[in-house]
C-alpha positions as CSV (number, residue, x, y, z in Angstrom):
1,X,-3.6,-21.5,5.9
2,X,-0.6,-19.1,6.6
3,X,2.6,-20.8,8.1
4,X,5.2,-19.1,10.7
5,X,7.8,-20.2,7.9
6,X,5.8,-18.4,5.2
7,X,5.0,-15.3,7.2
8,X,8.8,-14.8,8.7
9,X,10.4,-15.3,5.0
10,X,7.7,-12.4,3.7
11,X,9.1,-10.2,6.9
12,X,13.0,-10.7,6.0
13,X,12.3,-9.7,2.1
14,X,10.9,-6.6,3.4
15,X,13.8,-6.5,5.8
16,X,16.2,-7.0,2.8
17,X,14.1,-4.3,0.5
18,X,14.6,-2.2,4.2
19,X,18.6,-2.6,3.9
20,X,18.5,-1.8,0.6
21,X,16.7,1.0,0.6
22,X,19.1,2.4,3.7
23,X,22.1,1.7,1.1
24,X,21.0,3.0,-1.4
25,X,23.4,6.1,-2.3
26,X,20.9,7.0,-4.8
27,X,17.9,7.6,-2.7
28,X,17.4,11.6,-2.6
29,X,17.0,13.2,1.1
30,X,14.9,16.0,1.7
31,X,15.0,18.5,4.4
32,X,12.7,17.6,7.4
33,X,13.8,20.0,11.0
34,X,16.8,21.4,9.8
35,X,18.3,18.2,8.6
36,X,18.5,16.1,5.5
37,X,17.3,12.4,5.9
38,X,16.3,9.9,3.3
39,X,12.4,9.2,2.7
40,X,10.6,6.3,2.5
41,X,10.3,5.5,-1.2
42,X,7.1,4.1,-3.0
43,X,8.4,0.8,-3.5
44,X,9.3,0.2,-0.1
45,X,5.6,2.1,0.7
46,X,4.2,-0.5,-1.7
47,X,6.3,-3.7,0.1
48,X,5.1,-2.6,3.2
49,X,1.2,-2.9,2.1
50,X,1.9,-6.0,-0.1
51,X,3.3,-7.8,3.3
52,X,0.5,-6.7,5.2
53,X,-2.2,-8.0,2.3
54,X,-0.5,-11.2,2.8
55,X,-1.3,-11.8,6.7
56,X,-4.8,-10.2,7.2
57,X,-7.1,-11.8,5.0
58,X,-6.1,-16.0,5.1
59,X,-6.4,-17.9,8.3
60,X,-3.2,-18.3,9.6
61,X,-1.8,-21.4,12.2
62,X,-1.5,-21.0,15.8
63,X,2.7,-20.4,16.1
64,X,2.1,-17.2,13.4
65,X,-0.4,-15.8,15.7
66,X,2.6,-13.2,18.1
67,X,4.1,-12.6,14.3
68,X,0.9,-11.6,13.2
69,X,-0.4,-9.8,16.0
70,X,3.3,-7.8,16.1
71,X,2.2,-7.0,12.3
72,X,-1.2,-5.5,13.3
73,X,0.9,-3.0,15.7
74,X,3.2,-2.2,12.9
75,X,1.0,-1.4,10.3
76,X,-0.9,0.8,12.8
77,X,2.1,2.9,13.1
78,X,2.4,2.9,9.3
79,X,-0.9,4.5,8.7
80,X,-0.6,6.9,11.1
81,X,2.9,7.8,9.7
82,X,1.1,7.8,6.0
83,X,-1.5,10.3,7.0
84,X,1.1,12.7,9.3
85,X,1.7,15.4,6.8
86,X,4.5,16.9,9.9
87,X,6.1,13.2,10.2
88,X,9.7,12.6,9.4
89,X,9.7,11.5,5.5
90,X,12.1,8.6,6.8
91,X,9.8,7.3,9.1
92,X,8.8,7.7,12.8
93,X,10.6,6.1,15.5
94,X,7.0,3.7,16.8
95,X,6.9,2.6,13.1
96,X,10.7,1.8,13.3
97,X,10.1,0.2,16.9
98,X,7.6,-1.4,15.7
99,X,9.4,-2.8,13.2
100,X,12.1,-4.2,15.0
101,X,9.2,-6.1,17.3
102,X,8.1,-8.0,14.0
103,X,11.3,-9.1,13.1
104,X,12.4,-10.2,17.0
105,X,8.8,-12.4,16.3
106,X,10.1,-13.7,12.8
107,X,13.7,-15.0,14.0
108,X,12.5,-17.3,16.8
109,X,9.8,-20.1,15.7
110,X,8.0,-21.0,18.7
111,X,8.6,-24.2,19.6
112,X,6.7,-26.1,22.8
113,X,8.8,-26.7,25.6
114,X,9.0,-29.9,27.2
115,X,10.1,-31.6,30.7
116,X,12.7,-33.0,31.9
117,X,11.9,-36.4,32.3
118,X,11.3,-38.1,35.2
119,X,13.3,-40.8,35.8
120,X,15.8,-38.4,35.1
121,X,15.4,-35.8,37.5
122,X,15.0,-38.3,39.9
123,X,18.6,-40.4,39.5
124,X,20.5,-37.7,37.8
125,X,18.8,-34.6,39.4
126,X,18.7,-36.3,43.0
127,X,15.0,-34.6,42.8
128,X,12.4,-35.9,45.6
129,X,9.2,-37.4,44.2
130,X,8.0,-34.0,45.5
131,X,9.4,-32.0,43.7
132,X,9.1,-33.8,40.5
133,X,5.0,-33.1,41.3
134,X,6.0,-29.9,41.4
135,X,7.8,-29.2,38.5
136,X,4.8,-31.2,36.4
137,X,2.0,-29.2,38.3
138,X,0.6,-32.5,39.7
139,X,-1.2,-32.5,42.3
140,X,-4.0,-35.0,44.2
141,X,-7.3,-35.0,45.3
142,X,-6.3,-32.8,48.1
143,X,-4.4,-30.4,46.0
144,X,-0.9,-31.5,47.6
145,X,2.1,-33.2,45.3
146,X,0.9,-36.5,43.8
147,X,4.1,-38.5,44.8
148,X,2.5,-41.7,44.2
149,X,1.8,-40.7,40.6
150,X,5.9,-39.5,40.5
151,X,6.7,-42.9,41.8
152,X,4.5,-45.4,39.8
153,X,6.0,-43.6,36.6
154,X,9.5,-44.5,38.6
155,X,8.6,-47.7,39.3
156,X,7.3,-49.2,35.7
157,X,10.1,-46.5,34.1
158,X,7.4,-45.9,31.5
159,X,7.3,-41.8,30.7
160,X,6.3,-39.8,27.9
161,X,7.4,-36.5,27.0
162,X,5.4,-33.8,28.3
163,X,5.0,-30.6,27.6
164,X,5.8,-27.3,30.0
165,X,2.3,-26.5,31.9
166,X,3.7,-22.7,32.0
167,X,4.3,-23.0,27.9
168,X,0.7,-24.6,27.4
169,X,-0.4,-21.5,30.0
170,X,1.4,-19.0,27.6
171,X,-0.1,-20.5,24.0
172,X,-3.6,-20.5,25.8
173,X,-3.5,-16.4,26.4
174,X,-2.1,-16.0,22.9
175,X,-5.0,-17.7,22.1
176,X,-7.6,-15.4,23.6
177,X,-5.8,-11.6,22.8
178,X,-5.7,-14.1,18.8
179,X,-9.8,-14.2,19.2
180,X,-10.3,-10.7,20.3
181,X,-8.0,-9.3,17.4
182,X,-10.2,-11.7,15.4
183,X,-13.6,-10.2,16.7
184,X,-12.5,-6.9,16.0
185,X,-11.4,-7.4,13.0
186,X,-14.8,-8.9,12.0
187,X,-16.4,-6.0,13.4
188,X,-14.3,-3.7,11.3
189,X,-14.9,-5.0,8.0
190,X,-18.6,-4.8,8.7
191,X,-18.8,-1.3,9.3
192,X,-19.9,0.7,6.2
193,X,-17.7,4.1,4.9
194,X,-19.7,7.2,6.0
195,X,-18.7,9.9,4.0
196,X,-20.1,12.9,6.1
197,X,-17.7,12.1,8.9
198,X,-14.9,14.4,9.6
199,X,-11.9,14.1,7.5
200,X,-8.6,15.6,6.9
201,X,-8.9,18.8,5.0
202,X,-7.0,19.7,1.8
203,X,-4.5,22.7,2.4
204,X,-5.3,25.7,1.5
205,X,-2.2,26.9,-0.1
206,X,-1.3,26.4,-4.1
207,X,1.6,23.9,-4.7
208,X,4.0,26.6,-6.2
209,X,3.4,27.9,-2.2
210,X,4.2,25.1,-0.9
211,X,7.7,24.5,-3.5
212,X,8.3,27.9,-3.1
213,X,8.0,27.2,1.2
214,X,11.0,24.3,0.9
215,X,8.0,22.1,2.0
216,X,9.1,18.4,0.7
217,X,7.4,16.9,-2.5
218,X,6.0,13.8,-0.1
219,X,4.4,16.4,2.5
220,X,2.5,18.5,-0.4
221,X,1.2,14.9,-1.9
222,X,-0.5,14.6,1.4
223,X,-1.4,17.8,2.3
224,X,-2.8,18.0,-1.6
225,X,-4.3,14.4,-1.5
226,X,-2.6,14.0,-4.7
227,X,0.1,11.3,-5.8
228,X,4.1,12.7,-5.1
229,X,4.8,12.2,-8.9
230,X,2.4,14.6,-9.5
231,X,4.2,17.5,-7.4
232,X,7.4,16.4,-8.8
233,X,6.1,17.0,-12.4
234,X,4.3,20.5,-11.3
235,X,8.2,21.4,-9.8
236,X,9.9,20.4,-13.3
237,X,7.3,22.4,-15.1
238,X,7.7,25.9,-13.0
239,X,11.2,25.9,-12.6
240,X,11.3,25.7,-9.0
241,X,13.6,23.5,-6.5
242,X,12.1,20.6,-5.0
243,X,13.4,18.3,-1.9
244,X,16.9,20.7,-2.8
245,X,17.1,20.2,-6.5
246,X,16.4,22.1,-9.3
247,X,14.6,20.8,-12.1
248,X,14.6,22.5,-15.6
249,X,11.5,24.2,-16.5
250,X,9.0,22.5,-19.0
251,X,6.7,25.1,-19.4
252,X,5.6,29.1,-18.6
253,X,4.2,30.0,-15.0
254,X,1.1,31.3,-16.2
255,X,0.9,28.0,-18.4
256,X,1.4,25.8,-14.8
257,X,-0.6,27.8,-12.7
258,X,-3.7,27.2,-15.2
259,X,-3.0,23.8,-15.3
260,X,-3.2,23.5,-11.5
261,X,-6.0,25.8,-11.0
262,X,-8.0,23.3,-13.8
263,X,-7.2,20.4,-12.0
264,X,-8.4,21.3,-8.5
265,X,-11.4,22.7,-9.9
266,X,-11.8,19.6,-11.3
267,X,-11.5,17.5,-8.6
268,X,-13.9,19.7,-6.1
269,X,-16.4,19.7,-8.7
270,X,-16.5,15.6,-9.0
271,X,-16.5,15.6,-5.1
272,X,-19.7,17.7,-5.2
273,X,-21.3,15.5,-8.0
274,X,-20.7,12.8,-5.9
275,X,-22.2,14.1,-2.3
276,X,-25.5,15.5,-4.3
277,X,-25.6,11.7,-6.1
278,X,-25.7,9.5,-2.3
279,X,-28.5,9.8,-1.0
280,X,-29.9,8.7,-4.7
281,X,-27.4,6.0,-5.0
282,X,-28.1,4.7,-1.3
283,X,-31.8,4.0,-2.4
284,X,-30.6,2.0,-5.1
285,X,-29.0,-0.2,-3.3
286,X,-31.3,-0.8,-0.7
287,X,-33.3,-1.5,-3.5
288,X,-31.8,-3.6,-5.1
289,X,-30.3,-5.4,-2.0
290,X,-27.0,-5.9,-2.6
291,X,-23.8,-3.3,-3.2
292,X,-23.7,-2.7,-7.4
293,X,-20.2,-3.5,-8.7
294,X,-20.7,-0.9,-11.6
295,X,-18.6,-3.4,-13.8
296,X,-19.6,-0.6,-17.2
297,X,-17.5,1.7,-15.6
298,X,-14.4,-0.5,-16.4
299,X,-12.4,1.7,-14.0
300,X,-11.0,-0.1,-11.0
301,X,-10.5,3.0,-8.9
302,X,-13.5,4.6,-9.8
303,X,-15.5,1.6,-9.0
304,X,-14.3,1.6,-5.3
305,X,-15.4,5.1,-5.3
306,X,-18.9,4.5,-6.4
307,X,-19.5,1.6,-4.3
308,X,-17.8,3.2,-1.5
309,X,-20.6,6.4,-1.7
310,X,-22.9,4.0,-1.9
311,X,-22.3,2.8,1.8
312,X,-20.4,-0.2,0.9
313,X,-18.1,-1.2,3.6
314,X,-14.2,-2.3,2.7
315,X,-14.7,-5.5,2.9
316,X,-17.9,-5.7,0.6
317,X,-15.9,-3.9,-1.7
318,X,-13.1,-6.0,-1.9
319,X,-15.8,-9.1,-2.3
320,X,-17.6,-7.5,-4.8
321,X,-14.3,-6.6,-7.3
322,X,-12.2,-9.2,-6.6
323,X,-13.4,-11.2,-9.3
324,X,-12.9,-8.7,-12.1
325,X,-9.9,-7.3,-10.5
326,X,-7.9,-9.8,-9.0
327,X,-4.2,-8.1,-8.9
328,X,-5.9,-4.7,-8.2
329,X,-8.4,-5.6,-5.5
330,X,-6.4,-5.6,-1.9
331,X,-7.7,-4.4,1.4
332,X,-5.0,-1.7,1.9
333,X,-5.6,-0.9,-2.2
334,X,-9.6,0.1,-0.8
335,X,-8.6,1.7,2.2
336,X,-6.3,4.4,0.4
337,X,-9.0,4.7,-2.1
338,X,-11.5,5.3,0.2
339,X,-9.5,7.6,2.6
340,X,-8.6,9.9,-0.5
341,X,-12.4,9.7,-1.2
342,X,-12.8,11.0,2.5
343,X,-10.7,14.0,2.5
344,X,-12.2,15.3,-1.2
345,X,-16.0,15.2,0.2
346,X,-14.9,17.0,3.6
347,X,-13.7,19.7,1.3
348,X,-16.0,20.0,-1.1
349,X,-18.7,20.5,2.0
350,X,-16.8,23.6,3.2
């Protein structure tokens, strides 16, 4: 089980990596509205997932449940600022809010509060047995102030600490929205991938377009469902300036633009391959009753995409490889996985 104390020291490292990376004269900005600003880089990207991992699988204990709850909305705003192709490469302003919520959660431990006791708010506070009832919620059989309780305690000076009735009101709602994030999280991971939905579409335009637009290596990544390495080393290769440097050449336009034309090819024609192998693949596994790890492929990421086609939902995915996969296999590892698988089906159906 997940402690506060465990949680909160995972939030400040990411905090620290978040100084750090704000420090950092060496970080590159790009151009985003006119202005230069510093994007988010991948190891920060990768922290953010890796704290994330950490919270939403393992049962965690009753004073981590605000934390964790302030983590949910945070890594909402994360994915939506991961799939914006227009956001600002530093970040939005919810995700940064958002942010500062789960760190105002992971300074102050909640602790219960307690009462003032009773003998002491009666001979120090000058309180009336009536208002001591008060002040402890107790109340008789007619719902008025139970004095005589107030005063028997007086009287044999015999008190125990006890606890604030409006804290153990607070803990008790924390405890319901806790069991309805819990419910729909279960109903979440139960709900298979479905490939034929509507997904972001690949853009239209070639990469050198894009380089050649001023449009930042990050954005074309996304908006070419490719990994920003990949754009970096297409940049160095033509020649042409990327997020406002200029990289030497490594190799002829014409060699480049064969290169890239290949590669999408490439990648539409797998998509297809895939959506005409489903329906064939589905039967399978209704046939043979359970989701089919594929462990001859060997490939982590290629298993993910099989069993997602197959109709396999995150979480039966993450079941199913764990095992051979154990550093690999996290839930956010899936999700991109699958959400990449999304967007190349959607365009090979156009």
């Amino acid at each position: 089980m997940k402690t506060w104390d465990e949680i909160a020291s995972e939030v400040n490292r990411v905090e620290a990596l978040c100084k750090a990376w704000e420090d950092d004269d060496q970080t590159p900005l790009v151009e985003y509205e006119g202005r230069n600003v510093r994007a988010v880089s991948q190891q920060l990207d990768r922290a953010w997932s890796e704290l994330y991992d950490g919270v939403c699988g393992p049962e965690v204990e009753p004073e981590a449940y605000e934390l964790v709850m302030a983590l949910d909305a945070w890594i909402d705003c994360v994915d939506r600022f991961r799939d914006d192709t227009r956001a600002n490469p530093g970040g939005t302003d919810a995700m940064w809010k958002a942010w500062t919520e789960v760190l105002a959660f992971a300074k102050r431990k909640p602790v219960a509060q307690m009462l003032e006791g009773i003998c002491y708010l009666s001979r120090v506070q000058k309180c009336s047995p009536s208002q001591i009832a008060k002040i402890y919620e107790w109340k008789d059989e007619f719902g008025q102030p139970d004095t005589r309780r107030v005063l028997a305690v007086i009287e044999s000076g015999n008190e125990e600490p006890v606890v604030s009735p409006h804290w153990q009101r607070q803990r008790e709602r924390i405890a319901e929205k806790w069991e309805a994030r819990e419910s729909r999280v279960r109903q979440t991971v139960a709900e298979p991938i479905k490939v034929d939905k509507a997904a972001p579409k690949i853009a239209p335009e070639s990469i050198e377009t894009l380089l050649e637009q001023n449009v930042s290596s990050r954005q074309i990544a996304r908006m070419k469902n490719i990994d920003q390495q990949t754009v970096l080393d297409y940049a160095r290769e033509l020649g042409l300036p990327v997020d406002g440097q200029q990289p030497p050449p490594a190799m002829t336009p014409e060699q480049h633009l064969s290169r890239v034309r290949e590669t999408e090819n490439q990648r539409l024609a797998e998509a297809k391959a895939y959506t005409n192998a489903q329906a064939e693949k589905q039967r399978q596994i209704e046939k043979n009753g359970g989701p089919n790890t594929y462990t001859e492929i060997g490939n982590y990421k290629e298993q993910v995409r099989q069993m997602a086609l197959d109709g396999c939902s995150k979480q039966q995915i993450v079941q199913g490889l764990q095992a051979q996969h154990p550093e690999k296999c996290k839930p956010s590892s899936v999700a991109q996985i699958m959400a990449a698988l999304e967007r190349e089906v959607a365009a090979s159906q156009e």
